[in-house]
Structure formats: C-alpha cells, structure tokens
N, C-alpha and C positions, 0 to 999 in steps of 0.2 A: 657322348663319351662319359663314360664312369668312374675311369681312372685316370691317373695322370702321371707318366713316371718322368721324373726328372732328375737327371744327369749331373753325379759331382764335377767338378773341376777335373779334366785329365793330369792336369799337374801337379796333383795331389797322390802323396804314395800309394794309399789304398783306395782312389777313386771306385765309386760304385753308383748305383744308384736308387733312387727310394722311389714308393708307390704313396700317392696319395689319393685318394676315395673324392671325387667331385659328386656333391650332394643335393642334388636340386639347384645345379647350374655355380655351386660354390665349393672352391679349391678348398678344402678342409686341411687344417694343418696341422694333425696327427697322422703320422705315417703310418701306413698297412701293410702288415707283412702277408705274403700270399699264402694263404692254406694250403695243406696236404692235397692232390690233386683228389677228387669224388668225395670232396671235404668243405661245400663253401660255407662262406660266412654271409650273415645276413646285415645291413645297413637297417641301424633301430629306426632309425628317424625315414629314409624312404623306401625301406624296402627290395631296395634292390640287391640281388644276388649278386657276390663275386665269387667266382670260381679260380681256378690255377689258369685254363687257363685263357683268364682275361687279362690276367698278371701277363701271362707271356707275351701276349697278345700288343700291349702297352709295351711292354719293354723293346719290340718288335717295332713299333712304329716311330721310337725313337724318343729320346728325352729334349727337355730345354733346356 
C-alpha cells in the first residue's frame, strides 16, 4: 500500500476525507492532494509514483 485514506468523523458538518503517502512502510503525516489525472507526482525520498488514480483507488477501499 502507498497510500492511505483516512475518514473524518461522520458527524462532523463537512466530513471528508484525506490521502496520506506511506513511505517505506511509514504513515507520513503531511496530507497529499491527488493530482490532475495523466499528471502524477513523484515521492523524493522512494520514488514511487502516485497517480489519480491510486487516489481513487484508496478512497475505494475505504478509510479508518
């Protein structure tokens, strides 16, 4: 897993939820916004590619 999206509170007005970048097996806790789709970003430190959509992908498999 490379990302990780995790789920506000539902009982919060504007509940949403945010993407964070797991970086060599560590929850990084600067949030990542998902690129323009055919737009990814690259992780400095290992290299790994995120695309849109792995964003979707994550948010697909459900938050914590």
């Amino acid at each position: 897993m490379v990302l990780a999206y995790i789920s506000d509170p539902l009982d919060e007005e504007h509940s949403r939820g945010h993407f964070y970048h797991v970086c060599r097996g560590v929850l990084q806790k600067e949030e990542v916004l998902p690129p323009p789709p055919g737009e990814p970003i690259a992780c400095t430190v290992c290299g790994v590619e995120l695309e849109y959509e792995d964003f979707i992908d994550a948010q697909m498999k459900g938050g914590t």
